[in-house]
Each structure stands twice: as structure tokens, then as C-alpha cells.
PyMOL Python script that loads the backbone (N, CA, C, O; Angstrom):
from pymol import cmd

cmd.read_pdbstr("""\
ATOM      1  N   UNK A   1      10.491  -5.105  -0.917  1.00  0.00           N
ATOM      2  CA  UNK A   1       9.708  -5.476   0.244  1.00  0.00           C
ATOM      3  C   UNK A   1       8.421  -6.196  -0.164  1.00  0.00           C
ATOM      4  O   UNK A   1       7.873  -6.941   0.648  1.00  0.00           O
ATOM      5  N   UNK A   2       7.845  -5.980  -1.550  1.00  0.00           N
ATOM      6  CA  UNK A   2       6.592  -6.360  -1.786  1.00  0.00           C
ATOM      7  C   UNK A   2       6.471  -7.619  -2.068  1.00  0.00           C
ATOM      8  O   UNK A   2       5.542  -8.418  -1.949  1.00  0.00           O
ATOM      9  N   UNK A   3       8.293  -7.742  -2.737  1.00  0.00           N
ATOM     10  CA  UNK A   3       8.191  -9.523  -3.156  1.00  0.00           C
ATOM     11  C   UNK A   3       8.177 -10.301  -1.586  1.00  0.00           C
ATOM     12  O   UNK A   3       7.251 -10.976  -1.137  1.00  0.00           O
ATOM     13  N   UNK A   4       9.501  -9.987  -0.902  1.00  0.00           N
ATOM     14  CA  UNK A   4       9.519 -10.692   0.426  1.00  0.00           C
ATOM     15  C   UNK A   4       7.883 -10.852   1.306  1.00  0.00           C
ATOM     16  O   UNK A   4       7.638 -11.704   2.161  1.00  0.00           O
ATOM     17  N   UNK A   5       7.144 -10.026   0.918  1.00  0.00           N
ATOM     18  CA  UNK A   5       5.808 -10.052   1.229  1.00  0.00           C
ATOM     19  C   UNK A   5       5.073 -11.114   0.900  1.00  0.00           C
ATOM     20  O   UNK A   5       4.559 -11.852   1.740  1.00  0.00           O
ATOM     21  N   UNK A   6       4.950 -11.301  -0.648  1.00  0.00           N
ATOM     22  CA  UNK A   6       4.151 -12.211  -1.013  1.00  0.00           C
ATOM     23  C   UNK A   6       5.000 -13.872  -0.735  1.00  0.00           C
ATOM     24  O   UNK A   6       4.493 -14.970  -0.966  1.00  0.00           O
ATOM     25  N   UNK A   7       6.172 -13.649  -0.273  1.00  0.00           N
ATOM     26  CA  UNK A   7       6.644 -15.108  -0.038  1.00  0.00           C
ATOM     27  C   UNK A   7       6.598 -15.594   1.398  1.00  0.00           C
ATOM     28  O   UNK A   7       7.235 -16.531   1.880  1.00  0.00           O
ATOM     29  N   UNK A   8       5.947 -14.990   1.845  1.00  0.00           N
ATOM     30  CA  UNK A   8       5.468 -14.876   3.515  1.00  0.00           C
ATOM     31  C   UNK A   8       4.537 -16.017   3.778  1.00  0.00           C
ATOM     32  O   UNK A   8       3.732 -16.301   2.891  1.00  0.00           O
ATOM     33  N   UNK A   9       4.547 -16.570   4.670  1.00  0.00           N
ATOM     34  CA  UNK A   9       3.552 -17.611   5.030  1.00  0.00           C
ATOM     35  C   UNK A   9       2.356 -16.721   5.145  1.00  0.00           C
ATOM     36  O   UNK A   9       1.426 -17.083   4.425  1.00  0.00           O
ATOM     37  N   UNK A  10       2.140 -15.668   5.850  1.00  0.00           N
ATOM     38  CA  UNK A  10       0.842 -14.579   5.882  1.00  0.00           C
ATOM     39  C   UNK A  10       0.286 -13.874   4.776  1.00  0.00           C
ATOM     40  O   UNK A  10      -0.347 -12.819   4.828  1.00  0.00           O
ATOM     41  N   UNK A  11       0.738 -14.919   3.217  1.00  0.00           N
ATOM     42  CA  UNK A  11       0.235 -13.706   2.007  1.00  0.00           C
ATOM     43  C   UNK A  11      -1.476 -13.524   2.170  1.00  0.00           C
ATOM     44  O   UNK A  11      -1.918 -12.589   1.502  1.00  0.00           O
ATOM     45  N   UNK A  12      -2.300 -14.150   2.820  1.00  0.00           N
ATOM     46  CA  UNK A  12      -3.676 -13.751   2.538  1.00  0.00           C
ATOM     47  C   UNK A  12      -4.021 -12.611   3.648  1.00  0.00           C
ATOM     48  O   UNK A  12      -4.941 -11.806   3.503  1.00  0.00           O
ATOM     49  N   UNK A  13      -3.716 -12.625   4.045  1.00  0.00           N
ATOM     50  CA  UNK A  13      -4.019 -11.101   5.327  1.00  0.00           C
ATOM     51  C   UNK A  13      -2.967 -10.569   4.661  1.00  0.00           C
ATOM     52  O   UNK A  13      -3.207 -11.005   3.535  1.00  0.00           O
ATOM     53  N   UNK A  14      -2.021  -9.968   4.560  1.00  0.00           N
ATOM     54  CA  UNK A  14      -1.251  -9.203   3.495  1.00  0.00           C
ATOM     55  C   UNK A  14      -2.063  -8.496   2.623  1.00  0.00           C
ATOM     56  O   UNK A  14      -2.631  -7.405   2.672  1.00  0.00           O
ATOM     57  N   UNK A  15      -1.959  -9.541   1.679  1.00  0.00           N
ATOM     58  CA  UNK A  15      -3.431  -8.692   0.615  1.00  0.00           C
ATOM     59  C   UNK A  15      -4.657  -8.422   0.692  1.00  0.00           C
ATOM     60  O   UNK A  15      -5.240  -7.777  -0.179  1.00  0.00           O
ATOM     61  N   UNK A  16      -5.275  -8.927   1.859  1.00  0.00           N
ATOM     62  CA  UNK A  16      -6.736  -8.913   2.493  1.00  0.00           C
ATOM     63  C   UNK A  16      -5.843  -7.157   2.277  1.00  0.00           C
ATOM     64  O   UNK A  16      -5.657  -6.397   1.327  1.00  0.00           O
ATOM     65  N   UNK A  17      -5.526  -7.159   3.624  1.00  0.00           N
ATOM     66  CA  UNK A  17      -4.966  -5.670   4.115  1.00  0.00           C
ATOM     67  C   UNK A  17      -4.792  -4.518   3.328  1.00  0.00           C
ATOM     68  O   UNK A  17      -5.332  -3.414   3.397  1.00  0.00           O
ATOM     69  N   UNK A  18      -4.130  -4.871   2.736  1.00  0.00           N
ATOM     70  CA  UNK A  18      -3.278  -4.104   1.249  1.00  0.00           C
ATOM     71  C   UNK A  18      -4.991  -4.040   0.206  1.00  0.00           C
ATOM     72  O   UNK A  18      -5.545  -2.944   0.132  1.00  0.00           O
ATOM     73  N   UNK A  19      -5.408  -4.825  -0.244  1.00  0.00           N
ATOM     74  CA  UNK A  19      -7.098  -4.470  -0.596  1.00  0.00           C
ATOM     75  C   UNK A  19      -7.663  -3.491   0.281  1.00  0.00           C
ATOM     76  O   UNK A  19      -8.232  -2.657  -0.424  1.00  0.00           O
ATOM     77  N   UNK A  20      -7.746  -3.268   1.239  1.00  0.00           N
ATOM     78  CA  UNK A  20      -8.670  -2.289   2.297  1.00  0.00           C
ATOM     79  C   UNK A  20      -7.963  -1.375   2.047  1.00  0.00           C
ATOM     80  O   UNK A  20      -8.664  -0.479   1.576  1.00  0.00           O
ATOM     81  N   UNK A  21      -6.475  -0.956   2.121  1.00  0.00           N
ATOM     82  CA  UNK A  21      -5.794   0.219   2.135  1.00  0.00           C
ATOM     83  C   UNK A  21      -6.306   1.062   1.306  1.00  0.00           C
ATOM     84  O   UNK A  21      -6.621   2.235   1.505  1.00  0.00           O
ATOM     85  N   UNK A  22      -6.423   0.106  -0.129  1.00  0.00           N
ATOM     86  CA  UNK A  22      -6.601   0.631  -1.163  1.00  0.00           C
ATOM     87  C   UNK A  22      -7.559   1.366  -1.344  1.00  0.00           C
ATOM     88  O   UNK A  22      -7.486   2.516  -1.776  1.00  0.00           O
ATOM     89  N   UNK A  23      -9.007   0.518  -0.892  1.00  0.00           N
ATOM     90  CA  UNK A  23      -9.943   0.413  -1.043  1.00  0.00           C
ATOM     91  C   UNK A  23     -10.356   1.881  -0.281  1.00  0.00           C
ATOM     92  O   UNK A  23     -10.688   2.747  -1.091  1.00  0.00           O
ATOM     93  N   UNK A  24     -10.391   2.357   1.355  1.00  0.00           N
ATOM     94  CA  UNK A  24     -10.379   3.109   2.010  1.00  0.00           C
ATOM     95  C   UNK A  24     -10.190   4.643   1.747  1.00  0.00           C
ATOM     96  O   UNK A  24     -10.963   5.547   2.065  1.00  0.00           O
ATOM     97  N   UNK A  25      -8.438   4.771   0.796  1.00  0.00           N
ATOM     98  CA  UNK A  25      -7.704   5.596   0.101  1.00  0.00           C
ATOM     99  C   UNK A  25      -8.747   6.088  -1.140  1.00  0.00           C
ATOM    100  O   UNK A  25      -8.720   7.220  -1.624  1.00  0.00           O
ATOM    101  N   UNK A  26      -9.641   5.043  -1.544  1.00  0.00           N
ATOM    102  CA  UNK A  26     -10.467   5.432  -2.934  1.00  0.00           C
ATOM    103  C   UNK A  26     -11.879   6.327  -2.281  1.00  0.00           C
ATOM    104  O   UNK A  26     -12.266   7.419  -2.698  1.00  0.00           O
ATOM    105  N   UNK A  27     -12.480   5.543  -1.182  1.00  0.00           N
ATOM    106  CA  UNK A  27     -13.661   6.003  -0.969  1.00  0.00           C
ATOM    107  C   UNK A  27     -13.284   7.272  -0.216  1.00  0.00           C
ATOM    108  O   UNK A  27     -14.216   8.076  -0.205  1.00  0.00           O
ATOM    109  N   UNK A  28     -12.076   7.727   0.480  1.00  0.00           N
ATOM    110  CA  UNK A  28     -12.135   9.096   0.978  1.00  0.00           C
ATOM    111  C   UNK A  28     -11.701  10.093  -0.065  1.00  0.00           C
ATOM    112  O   UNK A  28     -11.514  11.251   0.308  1.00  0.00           O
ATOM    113  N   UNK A  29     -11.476   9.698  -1.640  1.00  0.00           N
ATOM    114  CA  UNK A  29     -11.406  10.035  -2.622  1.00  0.00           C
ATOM    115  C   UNK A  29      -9.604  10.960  -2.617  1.00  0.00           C
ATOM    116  O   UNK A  29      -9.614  12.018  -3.246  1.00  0.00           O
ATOM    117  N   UNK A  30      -8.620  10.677  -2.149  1.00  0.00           N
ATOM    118  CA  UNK A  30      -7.486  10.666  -1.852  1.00  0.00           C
ATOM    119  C   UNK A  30      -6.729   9.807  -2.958  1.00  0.00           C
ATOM    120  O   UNK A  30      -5.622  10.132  -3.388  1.00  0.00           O
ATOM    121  N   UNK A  31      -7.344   8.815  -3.328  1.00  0.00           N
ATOM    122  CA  UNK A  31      -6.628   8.128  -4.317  1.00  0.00           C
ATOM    123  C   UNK A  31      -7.109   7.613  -5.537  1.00  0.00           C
ATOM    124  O   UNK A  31      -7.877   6.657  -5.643  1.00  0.00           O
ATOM    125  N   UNK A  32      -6.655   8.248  -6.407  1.00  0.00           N
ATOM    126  CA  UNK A  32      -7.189   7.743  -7.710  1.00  0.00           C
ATOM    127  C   UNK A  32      -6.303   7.046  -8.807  1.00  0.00           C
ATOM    128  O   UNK A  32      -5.402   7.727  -9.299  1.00  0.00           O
ATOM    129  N   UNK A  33      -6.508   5.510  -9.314  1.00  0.00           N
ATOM    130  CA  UNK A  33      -5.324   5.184 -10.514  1.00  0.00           C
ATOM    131  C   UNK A  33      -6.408   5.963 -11.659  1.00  0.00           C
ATOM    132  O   UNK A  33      -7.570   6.268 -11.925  1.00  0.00           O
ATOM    133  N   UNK A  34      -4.668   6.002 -12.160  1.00  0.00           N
ATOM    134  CA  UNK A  34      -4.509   6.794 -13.753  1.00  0.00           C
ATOM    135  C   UNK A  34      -4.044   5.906 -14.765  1.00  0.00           C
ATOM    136  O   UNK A  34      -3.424   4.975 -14.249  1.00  0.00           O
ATOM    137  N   UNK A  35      -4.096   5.841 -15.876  1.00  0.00           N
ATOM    138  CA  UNK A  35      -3.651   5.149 -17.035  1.00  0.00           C
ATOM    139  C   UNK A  35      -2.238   6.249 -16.588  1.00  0.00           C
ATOM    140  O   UNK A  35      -2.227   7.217 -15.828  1.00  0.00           O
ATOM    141  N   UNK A  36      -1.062   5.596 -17.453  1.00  0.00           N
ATOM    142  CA  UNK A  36      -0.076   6.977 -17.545  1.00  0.00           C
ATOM    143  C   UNK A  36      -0.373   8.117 -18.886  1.00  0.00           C
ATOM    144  O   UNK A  36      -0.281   9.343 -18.811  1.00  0.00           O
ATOM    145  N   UNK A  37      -0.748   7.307 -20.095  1.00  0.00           N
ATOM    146  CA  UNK A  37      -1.058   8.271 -21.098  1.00  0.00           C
ATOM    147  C   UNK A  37      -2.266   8.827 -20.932  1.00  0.00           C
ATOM    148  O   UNK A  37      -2.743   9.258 -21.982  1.00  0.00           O
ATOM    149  N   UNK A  38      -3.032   8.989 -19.814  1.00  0.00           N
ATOM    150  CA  UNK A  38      -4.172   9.974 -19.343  1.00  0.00           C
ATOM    151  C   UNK A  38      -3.808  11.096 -19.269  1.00  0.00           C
ATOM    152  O   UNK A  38      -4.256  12.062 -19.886  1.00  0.00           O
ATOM    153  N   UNK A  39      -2.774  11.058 -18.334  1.00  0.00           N
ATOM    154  CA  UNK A  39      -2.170  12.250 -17.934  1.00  0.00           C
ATOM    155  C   UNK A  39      -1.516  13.378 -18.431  1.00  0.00           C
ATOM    156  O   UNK A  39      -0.491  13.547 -19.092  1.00  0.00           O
ATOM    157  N   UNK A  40      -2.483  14.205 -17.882  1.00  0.00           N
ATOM    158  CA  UNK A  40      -2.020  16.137 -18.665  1.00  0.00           C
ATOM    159  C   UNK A  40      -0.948  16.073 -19.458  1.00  0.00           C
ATOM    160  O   UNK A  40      -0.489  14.931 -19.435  1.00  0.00           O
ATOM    161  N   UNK A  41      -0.364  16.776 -20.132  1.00  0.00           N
ATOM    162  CA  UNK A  41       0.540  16.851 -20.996  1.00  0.00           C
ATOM    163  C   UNK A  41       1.407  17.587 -19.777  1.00  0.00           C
ATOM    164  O   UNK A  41       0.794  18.357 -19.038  1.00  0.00           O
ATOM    165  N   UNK A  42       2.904  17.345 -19.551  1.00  0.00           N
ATOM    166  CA  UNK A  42       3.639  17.940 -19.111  1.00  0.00           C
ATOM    167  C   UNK A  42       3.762  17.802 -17.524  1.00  0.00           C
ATOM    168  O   UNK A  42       4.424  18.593 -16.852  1.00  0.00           O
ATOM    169  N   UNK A  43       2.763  16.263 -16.766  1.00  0.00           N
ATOM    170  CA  UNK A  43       2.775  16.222 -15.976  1.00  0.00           C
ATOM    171  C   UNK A  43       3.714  14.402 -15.169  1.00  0.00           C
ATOM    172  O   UNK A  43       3.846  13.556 -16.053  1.00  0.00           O
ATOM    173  N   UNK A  44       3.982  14.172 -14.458  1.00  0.00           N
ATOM    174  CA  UNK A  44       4.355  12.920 -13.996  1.00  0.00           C
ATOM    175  C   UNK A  44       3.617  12.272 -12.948  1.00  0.00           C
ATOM    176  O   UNK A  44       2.980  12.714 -11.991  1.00  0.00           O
ATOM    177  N   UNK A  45       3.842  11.212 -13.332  1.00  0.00           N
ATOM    178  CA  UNK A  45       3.005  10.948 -11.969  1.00  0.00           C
ATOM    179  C   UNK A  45       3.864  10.514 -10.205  1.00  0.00           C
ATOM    180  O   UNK A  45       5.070  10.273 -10.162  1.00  0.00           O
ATOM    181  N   UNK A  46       3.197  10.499  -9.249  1.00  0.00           N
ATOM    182  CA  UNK A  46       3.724  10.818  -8.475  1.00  0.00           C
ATOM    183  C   UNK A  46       4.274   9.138  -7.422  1.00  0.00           C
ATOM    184  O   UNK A  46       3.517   8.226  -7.087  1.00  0.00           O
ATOM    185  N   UNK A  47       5.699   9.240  -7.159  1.00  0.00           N
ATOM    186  CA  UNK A  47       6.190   7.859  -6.911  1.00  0.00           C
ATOM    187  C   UNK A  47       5.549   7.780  -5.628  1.00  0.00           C
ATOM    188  O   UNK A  47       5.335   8.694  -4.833  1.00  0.00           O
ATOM    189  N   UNK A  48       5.219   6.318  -5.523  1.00  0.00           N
ATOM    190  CA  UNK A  48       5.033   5.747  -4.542  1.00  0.00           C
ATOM    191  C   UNK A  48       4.991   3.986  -3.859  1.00  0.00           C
ATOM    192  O   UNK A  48       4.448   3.062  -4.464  1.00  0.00           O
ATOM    193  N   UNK A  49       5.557   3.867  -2.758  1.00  0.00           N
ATOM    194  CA  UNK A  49       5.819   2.425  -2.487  1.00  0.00           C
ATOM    195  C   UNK A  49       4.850   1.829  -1.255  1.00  0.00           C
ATOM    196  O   UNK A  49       4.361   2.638  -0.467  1.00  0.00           O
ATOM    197  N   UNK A  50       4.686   0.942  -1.162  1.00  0.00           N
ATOM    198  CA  UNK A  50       3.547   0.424  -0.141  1.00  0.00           C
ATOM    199  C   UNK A  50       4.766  -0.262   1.488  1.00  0.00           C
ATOM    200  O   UNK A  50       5.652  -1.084   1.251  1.00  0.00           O
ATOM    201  N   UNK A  51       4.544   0.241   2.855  1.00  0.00           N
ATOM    202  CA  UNK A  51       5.394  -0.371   3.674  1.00  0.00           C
ATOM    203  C   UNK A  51       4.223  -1.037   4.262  1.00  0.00           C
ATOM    204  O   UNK A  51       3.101  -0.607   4.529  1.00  0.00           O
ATOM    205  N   UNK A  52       4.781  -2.229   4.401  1.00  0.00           N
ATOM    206  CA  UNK A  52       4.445  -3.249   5.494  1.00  0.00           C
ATOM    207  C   UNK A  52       4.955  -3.507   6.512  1.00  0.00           C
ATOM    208  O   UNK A  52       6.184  -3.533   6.565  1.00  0.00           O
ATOM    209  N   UNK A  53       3.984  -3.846   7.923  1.00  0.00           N
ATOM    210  CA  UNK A  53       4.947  -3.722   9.634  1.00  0.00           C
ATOM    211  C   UNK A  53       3.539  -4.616  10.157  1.00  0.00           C
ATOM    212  O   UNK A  53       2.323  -4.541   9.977  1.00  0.00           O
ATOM    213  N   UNK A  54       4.362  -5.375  10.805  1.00  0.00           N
ATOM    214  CA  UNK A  54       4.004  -6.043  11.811  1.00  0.00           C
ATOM    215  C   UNK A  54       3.970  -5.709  12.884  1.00  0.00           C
ATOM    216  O   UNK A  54       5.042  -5.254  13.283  1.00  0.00           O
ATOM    217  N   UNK A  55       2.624  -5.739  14.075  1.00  0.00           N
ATOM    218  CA  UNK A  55       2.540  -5.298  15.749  1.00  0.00           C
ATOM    219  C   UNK A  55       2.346  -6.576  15.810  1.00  0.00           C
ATOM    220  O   UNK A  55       1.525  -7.359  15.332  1.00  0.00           O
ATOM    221  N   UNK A  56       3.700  -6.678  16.823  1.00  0.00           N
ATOM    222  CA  UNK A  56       3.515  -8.028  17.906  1.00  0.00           C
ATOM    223  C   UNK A  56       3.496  -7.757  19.344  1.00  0.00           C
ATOM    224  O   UNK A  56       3.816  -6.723  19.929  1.00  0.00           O
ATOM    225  N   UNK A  57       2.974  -9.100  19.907  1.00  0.00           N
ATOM    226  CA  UNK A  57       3.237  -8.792  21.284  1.00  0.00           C
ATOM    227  C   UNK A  57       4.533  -9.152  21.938  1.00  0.00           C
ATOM    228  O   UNK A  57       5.522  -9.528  21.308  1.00  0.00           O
ATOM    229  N   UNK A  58       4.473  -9.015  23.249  1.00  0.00           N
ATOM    230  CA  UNK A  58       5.540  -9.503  23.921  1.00  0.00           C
ATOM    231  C   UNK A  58       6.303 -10.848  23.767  1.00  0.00           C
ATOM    232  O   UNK A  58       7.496 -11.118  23.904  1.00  0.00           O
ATOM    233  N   UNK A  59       5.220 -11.604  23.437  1.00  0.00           N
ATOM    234  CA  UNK A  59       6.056 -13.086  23.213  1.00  0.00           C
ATOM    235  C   UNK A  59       5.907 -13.263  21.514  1.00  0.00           C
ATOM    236  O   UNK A  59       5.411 -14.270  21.009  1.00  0.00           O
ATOM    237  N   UNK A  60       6.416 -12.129  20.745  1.00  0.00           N
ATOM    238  CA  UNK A  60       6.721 -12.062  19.154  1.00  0.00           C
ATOM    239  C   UNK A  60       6.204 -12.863  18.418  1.00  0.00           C
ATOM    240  O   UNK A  60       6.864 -13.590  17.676  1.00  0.00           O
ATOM    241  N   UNK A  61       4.128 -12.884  18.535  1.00  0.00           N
ATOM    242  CA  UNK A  61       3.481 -13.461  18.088  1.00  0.00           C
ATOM    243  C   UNK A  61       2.805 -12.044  17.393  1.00  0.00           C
ATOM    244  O   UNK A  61       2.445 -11.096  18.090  1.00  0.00           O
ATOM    245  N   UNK A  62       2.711 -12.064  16.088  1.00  0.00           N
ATOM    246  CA  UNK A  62       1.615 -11.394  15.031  1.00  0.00           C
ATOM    247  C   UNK A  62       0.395 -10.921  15.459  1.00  0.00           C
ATOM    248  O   UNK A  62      -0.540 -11.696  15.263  1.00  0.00           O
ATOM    249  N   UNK A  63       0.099  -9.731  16.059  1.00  0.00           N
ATOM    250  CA  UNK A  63      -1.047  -9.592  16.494  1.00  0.00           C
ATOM    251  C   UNK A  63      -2.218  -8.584  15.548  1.00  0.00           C
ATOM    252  O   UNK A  63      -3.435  -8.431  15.652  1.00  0.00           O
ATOM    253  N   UNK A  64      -1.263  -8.061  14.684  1.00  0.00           N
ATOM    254  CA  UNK A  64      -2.010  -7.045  13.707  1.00  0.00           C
ATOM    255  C   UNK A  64      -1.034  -6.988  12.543  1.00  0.00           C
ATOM    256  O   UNK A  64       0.159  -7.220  12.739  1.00  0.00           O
ATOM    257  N   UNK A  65      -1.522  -6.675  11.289  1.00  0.00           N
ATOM    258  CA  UNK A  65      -0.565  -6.635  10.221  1.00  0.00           C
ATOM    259  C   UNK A  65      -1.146  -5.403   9.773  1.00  0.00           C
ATOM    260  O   UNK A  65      -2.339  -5.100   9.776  1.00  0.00           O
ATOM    261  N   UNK A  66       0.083  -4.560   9.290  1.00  0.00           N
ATOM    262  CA  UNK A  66      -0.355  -3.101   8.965  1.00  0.00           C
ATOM    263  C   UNK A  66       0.397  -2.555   7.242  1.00  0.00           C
ATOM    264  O   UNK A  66       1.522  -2.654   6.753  1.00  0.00           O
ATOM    265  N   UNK A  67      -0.540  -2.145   6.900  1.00  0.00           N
ATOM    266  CA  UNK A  67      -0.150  -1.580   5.075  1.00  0.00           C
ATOM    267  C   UNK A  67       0.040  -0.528   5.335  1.00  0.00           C
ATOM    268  O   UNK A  67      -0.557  -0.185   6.356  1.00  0.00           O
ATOM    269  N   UNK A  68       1.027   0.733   4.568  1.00  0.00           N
ATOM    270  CA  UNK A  68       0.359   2.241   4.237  1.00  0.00           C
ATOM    271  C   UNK A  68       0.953   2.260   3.035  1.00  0.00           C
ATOM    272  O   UNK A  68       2.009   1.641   2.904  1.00  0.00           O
ATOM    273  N   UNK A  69       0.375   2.988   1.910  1.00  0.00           N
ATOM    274  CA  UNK A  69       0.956   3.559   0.814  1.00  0.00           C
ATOM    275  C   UNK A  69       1.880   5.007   1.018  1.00  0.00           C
ATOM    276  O   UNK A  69       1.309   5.905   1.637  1.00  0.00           O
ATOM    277  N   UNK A  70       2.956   5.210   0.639  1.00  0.00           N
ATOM    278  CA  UNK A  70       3.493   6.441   0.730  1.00  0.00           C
ATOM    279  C   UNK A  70       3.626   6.781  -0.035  1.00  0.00           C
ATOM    280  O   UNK A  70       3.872   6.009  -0.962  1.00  0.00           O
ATOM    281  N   UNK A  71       3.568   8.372  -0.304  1.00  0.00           N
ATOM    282  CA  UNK A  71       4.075   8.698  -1.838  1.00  0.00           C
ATOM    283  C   UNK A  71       4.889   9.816  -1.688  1.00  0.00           C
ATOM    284  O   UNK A  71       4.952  10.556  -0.707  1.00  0.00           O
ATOM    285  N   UNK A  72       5.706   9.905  -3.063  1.00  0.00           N
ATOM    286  CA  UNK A  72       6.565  10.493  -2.495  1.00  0.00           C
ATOM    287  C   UNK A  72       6.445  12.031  -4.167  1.00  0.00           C
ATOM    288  O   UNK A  72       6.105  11.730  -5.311  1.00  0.00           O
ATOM    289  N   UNK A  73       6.802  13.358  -3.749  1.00  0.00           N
ATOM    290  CA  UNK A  73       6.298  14.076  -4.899  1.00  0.00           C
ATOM    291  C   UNK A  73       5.986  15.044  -4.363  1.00  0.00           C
ATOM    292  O   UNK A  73       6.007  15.253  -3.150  1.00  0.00           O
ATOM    293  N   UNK A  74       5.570  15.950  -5.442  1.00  0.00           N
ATOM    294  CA  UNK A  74       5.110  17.477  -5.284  1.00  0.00           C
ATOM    295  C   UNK A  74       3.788  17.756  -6.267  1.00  0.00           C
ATOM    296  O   UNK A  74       3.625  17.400  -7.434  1.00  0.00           O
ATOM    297  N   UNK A  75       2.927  18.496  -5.415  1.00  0.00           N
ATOM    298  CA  UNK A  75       1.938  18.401  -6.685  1.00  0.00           C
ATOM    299  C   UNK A  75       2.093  20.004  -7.519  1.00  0.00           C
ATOM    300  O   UNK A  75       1.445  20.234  -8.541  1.00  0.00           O
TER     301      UNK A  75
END
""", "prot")
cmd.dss("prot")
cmd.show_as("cartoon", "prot")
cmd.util.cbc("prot")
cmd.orient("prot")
């Protein structure tokens, strides 16, 4: 989904978007990157994929473009 993303006529609001997600996820301190060899001995890290969705209106014009990260795991 991430490639079909960036081949989108809309890649700069895409990643505008996808930047804020990120960005948002960090300052409510919810998300932190890790190197992988940081990590505890005996631990994995936890999968996750980014979905992208479009809200349109009635006449199937782009009215908002929406990111979320999901992850998927057990802590």
C-alpha cells in the first residue's frame, strides 16, 4: 500500500500527513524508533504497517487524506 501511495498524484499531502502522524505519536510519547540492536536481549520488536484512506464527498472529490500507524504485538 505504501508503494501505491507514493505513486499517487497526492504524494505531498501523503507525506505532509504521514510526517504529522509521526510526529504527534512522538510528542504524546507513544512512539519511539529503536535501532534493532538496541533492543533488550530477548526481546522483538513490535510489527507494524501504516493504512492510508481517503474521505470524499458525494461527488468523489478528496476532501481529507487520513494516515494511522497500526501495530500489531504483545508487549
Amino acid at each position: 500500500m505504501y508503494k501505491q501511495t507514493l505513486k499517487n498524484s497526492n504524494v505531498k499531502e501523503w507525506l505532509v500527513i504521514t510526517f504529522n502522524e509521526f510526529e504527534q505519536l512522538i510528542s504524546l510519547k507513544t512512539l519511539k524508533f529503536l535501532l534493532y540492536n538496541v533492543l533488550p536481549k530477548g526481546r522483538k520488536p513490535l510489527t507494524n504497517w501504516l493504512v492510508f484512506k481517503e474521505k470524499k464527498d458525494q461527488y468523489d472529490v478528496t476532501i481529507k487524506f487520513k494516515v494511522q500507524l497500526i501495530v500489531k504485538g504483545f508487549i
